[in-house]
C-alpha positions as CSV (number, residue, x, y, z in Angstrom):
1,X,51.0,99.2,89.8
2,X,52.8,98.2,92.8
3,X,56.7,97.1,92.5
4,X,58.6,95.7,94.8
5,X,62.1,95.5,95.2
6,X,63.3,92.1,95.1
7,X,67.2,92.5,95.3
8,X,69.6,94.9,94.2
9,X,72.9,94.9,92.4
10,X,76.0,97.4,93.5
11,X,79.4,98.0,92.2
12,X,81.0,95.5,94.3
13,X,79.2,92.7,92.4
14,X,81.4,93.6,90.0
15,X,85.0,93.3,88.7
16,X,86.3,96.2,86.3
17,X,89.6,95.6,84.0
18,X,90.9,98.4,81.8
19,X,93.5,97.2,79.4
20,X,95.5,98.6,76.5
21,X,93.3,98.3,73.7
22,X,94.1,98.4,69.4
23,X,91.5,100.2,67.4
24,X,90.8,104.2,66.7
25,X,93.6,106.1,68.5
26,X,97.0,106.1,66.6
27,X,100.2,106.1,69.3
28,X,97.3,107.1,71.8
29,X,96.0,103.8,71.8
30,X,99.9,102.5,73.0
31,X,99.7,104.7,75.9
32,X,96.2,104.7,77.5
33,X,94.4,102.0,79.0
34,X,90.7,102.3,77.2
35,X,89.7,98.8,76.7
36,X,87.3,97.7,79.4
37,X,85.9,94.4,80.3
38,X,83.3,94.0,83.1
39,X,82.9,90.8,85.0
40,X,79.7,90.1,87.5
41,X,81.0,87.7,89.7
42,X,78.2,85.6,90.5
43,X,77.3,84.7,86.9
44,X,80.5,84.8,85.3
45,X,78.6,86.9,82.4
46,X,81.5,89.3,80.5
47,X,80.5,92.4,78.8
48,X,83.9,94.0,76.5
49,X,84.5,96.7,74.8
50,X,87.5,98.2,73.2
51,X,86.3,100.4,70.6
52,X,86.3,103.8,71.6
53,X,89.3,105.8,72.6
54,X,87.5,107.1,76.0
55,X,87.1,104.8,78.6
56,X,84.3,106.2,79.7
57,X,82.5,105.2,76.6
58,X,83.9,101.9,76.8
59,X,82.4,100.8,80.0
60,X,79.1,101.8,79.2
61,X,79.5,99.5,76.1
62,X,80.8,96.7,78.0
63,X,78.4,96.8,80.5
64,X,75.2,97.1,78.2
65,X,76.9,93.9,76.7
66,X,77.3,92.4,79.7
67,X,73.4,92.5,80.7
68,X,72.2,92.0,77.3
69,X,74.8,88.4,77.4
70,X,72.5,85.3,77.8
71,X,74.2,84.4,80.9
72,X,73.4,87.5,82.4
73,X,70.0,87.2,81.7
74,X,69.8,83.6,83.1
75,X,71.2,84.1,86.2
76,X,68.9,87.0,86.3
77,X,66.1,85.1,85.9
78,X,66.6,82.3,88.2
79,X,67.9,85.1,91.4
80,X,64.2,86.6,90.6
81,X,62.7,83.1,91.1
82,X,64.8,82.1,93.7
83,X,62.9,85.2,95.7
84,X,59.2,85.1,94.3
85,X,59.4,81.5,95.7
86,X,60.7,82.2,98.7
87,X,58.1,84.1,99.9
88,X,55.9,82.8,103.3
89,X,53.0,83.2,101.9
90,X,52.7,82.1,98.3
91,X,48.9,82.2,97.8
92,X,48.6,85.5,99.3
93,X,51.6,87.0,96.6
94,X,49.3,84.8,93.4
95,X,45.8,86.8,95.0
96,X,47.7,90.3,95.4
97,X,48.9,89.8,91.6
98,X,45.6,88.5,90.6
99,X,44.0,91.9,91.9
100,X,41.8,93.7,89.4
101,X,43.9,96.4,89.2
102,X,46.7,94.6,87.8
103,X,45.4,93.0,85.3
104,X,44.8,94.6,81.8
105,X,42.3,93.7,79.4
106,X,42.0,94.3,76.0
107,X,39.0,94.8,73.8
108,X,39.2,94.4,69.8
């Protein structure tokens, strides 16, 4: 199967807050900055987690929230249309995808 990349997304389409979060942690929780939200910019989609006392953990929480968010997914969706359709040559993208080796078919 042939993929093509269609666009990419890099840190900077992102913005990163840490903030003082309650939860597991005792006095730690007072002194450390582990809560993290993550904010892509272009959708507004907001992935947050404060759970865990490292913030390390946190971020990889927040952001797997942040993709799996409905927003996320929607602006996703319409970016990946915006570029199918704006390729020059539309029936020559449906007769490459229409190929024989990519499609699948299934005997019961």
């Amino acid at each position: 199967m042939n993929k093509k990349l269609l666009f990419s997304i890099t840190k900077k389409d992102f913005r990163v807050d840490t903030f003082r979060s309650g939860g597991k942690g005792g006095q730690k929780q007072n002194k450390t900055e582990s809560g993290v939200r993550i904010t892509h910019i272009d959708s507004g989609a907001v992935g947050e987690s404060r759970e865990e006392r490292s913030q390390f953990q946190n971020k990889k929480i927040a952001f797997r929230r942040l993709t799996e968010s409905d927003r996320f997914k929607i602006w996703h969706r319409i970016k990946t249309n915006e570029f199918l359709f704006n390729l020059q040559n539309i029936d020559k993208a449906v007769d490459e995808m229409m190929d024989e080796k990519n499609i699948k078919i299934e005997y019961l």
